[in-house]
Every structure is written in structure tokens, then in C-alpha cells.
C-alpha positions in Angstrom: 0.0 0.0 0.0 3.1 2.6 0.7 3.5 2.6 -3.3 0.1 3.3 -4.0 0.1 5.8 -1.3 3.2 7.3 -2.5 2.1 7.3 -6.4 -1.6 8.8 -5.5 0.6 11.8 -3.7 2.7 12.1 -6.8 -0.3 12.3 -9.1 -2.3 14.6 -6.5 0.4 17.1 -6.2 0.9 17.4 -10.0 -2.7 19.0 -9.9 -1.0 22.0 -7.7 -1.1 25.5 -10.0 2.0 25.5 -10.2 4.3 22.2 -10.9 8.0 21.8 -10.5 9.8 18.7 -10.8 13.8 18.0 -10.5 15.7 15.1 -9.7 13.2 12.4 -8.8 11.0 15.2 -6.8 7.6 16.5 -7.6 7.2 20.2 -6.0 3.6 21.3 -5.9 3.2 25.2 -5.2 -0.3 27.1 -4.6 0.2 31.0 -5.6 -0.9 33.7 -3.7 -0.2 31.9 0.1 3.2 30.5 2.5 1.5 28.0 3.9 3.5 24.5 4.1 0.6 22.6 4.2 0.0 24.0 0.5 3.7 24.0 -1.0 5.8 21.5 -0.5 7.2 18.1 -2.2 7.0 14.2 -2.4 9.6 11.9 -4.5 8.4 9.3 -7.1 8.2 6.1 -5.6 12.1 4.4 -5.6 13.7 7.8 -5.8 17.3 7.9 -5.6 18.4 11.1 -4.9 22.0 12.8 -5.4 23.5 15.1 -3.1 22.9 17.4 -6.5 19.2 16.7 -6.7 17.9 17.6 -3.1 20.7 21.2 -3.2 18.4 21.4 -6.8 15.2 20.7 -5.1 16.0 22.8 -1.7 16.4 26.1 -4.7 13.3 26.0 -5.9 11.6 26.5 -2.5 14.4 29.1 -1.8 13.8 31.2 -4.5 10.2 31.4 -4.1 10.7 32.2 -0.4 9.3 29.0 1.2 10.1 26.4 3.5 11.7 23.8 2.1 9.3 20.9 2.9 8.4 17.1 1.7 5.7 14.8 3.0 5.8 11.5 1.5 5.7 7.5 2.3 9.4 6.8 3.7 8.8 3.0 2.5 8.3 3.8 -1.0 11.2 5.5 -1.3 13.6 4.3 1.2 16.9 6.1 -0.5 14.6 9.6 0.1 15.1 10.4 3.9 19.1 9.7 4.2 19.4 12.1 1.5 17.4 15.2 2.7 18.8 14.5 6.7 22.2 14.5 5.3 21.6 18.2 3.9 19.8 18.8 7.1 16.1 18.1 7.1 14.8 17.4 10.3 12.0 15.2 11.0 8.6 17.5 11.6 6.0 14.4 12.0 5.6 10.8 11.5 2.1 10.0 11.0 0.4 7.1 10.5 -2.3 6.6 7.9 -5.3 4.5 8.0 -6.9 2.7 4.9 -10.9 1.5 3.9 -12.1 -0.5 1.3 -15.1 -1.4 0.1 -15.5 -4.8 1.8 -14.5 -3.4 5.4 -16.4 -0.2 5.2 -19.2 0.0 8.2 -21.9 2.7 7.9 -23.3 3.7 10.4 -26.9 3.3 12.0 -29.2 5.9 9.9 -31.5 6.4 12.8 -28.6 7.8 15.4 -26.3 9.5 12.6 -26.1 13.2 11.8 -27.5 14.2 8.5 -24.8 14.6 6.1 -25.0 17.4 2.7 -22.6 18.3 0.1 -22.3 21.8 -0.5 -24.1 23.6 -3.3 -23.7 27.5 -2.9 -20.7 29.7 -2.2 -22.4 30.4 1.0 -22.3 27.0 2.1 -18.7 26.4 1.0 -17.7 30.1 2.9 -19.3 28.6 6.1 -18.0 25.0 6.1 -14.4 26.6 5.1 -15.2 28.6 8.5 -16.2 25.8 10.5 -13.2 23.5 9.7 -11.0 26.6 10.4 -12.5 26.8 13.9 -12.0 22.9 14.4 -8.7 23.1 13.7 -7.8 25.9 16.3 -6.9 28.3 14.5 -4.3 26.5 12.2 -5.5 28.6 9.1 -7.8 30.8 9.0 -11.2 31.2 7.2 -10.6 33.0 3.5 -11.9 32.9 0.4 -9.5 30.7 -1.5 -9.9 27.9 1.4 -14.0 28.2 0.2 -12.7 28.3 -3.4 -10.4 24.9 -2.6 -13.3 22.7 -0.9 -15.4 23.9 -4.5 -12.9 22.9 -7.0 -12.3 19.5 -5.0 -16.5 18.3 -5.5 -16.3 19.8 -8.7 -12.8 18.3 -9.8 -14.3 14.5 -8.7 -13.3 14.9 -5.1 -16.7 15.0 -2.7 -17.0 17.6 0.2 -19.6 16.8 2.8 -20.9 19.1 6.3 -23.4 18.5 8.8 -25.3 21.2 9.8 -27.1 22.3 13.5 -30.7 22.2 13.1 -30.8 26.0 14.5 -28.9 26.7 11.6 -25.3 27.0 10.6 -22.3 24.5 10.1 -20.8 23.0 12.5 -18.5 20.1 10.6 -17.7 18.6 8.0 -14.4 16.7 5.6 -13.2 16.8 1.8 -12.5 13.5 -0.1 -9.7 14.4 -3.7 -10.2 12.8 -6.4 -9.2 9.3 -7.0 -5.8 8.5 -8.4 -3.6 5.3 -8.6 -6.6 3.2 -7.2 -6.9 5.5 -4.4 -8.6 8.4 -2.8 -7.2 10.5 0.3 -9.9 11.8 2.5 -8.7 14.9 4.9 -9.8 18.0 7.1 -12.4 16.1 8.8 -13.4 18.7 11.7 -15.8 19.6 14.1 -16.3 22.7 15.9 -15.7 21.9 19.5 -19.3 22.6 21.3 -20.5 20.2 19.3 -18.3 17.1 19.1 -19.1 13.6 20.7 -22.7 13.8 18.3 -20.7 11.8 15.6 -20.1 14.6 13.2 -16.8 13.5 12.4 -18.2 9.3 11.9 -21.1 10.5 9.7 -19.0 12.8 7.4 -16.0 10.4 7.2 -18.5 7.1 6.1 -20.5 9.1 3.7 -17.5 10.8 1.7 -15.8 7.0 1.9 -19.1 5.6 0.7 -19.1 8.3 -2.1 -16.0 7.5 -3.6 -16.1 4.2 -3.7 -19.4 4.5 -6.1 -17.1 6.8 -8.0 -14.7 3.9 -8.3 -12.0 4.3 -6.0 -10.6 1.1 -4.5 -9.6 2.2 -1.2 -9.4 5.5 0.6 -7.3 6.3 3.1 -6.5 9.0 5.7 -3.8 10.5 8.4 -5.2 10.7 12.1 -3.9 12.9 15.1 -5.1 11.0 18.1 -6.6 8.0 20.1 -9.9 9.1 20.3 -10.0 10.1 16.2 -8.1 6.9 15.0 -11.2 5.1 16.9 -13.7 7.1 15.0 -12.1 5.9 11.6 -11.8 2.3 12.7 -15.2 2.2 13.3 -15.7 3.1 10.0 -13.8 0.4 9.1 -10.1 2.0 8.6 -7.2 -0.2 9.2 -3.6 0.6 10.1 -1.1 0.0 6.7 1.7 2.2 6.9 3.3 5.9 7.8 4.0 9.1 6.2 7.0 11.2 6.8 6.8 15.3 7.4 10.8 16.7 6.3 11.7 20.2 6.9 14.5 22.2 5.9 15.2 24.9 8.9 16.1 28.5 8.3 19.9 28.9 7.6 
């Protein structure tokens, strides 16, 4: 599975704006913003890179002014890590990732679960882009190209799904990309705080998984931050398969 994982986040980063690639890397750069989480790298699966390579691959962040940065499934590429820690990457996460198929996917009971939408208006997308930003503390915060992201994922083949309070308003919801290599990766899944433990985060997560796999992905799989998350996934029938590796290039 790390190949497939590794070969989806080649393929998903080539559909960045802006696309550079060098010496076994793939860059993927989003105009307009510094945030890491939206520029940064992965190598193609079996990359062997020269001392050459990663000083070519640390310039292209350099001269756009951004943290050098890769994310990418250590296992697929074992040669990758030695290469960027001996020109000084350090080690920002290891994260495991999680993986669903069709046959081990549980829904859950329709009478206790949340109802779950897909956005439709730039209203809705505005909101939900609000209430993820809320859910994850303050990480980003709530603009119009986050709104603008979630919209080109649905309409791009990805699937975007919320739940809303019946007062009114948004109070969760996750984003699914597009399949690639087999595979989809499902991400962002948030809930605003006053209202988690109502299984927000279970209902979105099964119906995007459930969405994509009528679309014809053959697995889809996710990163998880914590005990009590990782249980909400397994539930849904997500199994342990491998990690991912977060590389950073500090500040000279």
C-alpha cells in the first residue's frame, strides 16, 4: 500500500497551479499563500536522490521564499530520507495513515447519525471553510481561497460533505480528492468543539468514503492525530497500513 500511497501523492500534487519537478522530486506550489501545508514536495516512488538533486530541489523552495518541505511514504522511497537528513532536514512528524475498502467499510446506523449534505452554494462552502477553520484551532484561518479549494475539490471529482445544527449554521464537515492510482485521500475532517461527541466527524467520514467508492476508488485512506479520532475511523472500518514522513529544511 506505501507505493500506491506514495504514487496517489505524486499524481495529486501534479494537480497543484503551479508544478515543479527535478531530480526524482515533484514540487507542488499554490500561488498567492506560504503556507506549508499548500507548498511542499514528495519523491516518485524508488527515488534515488544525489546530493545534486535535493541542493536542486532545496532552490526551488528558496527562490520562491518558502520552507523547504516534503511529506511522502518513507517506505516507497527508502533512499529519500538519508538524502534530505544529510543536507539537514529534520523530522517534523511521522504520521500514521489508515486505509478503507469497500469490503471493510461499516456505515453507520441511519437512525442515530447526523444528517450529512454536500455543498451547493458559495455560501455553504464560505461557512463550512469557517467551521473546519474553527476545528482546527486556529491552524488557518477562514478565506476565500480555502472556500474556493473545498469547491474545486466536488467539482474536480473529489466529494466535500458538512453537517449542519438544526438551529442553523455548520458545524462540521471533511473533503474526499479525487481518486488517483486506485486511491482516494480523504482529509480535514473537523468539528467545531461545542458540538463534538454527536458523531459529526463518523457520519462525514462514512458518507464521503461511501461516495467514492461509487465513483470507483478502491480504497481510501487517511492521516489521524489522536486516540480518540483513529477510533472514529476504525469504526468506520479504517485499518492501520503504513506511515507518512513530514521533512523540513530549517532557516539557515
Amino acid at each position: 500500500m506505501d507505493v500506491q500511497v506514495q504514487s496517489f501523492a505524486v499524481t495529486n500534487l501534479r494537480r497543484r497551479p503551479v508544478v515543479v519537478e527535478t531530480g526524482g522530486f515533484v514540487a507542488g506550489f499554490t500561488p498567492g499563500t506560504d503556507n506549508p501545508y499548500l507548498n511542499y514536495a514528495t519523491p516518485l516512488p524508488g527515488a534515488k536522490p544525489t546530493e545534486q538533486d535535493v541542493a536542486a530541489l532545496i532552490g526551488i523552495f528558496r527562490e520562491r521564499g518558502l520552507l523547504p518541505r516534503l511529506e511522502f511514504a518513507p517506505r516507497a522511497a527508502p533512499a529519500v530520507a538519508p538524502a534530505l537528513r544529510a543536507a539537514g532536514f529534520g523530522t517534523e512528524a511521522v504520521h500514521a495513515y489508515l486505509v478503507c475498502t469497500p469490503r471493510t467499510l461499516t456505515l453507520p446506523p441511519s437512525a442515530a447519525s447526523p444528517h450529512v449534505e454536500s455543498p451547493t452554494t458559495e455560501e455553504e462552502f464560505a461557512e463550512l471553510d469557517a467551521a473546519l477553520a474553527e476545528a482546527f484551532g486556529g491552524l488557518f484561518t477562514p478565506s476565500a481561497q480555502g472556500a474556493a479549494r473545498l469547491r474545486r475539490t466536488q467539482q474536480s471529482g473529489g466529494a466535500v460533505r458538512f453537517v449542519r445544527d438544526p438551529r442553523g449554521g455548520i458545524v462540521g464537515g471533511a473533503s474526499c480528492s479525487p481518486s488517483a492510482e486506485g486511491t482516494a485521500e480523504l482529509s480535514g475532517v473537523g468539528t467545531r468543539p461545542a458540538y463534538r461527541g454527536r458523531g459529526i466527524a463518523a457520519a462525514v467520514t462514512a458518507s464521503l468514503t461511501e461516495a467514492m467508492f461509487a465513483r470507483g476508488a478502491g480504497s481510501v485512506w487517511l492521516e489521524y492525530s489522536g486516540e480518540g479520532s483513529r477510533r472514529v475511523y476504525e469504526r468506520a472500518g479504517y485499518r492501520p497500513q503504513g506511515t507518512r514522513l513530514y521533512l523540513s529544511l530549517p532557516p539557515a
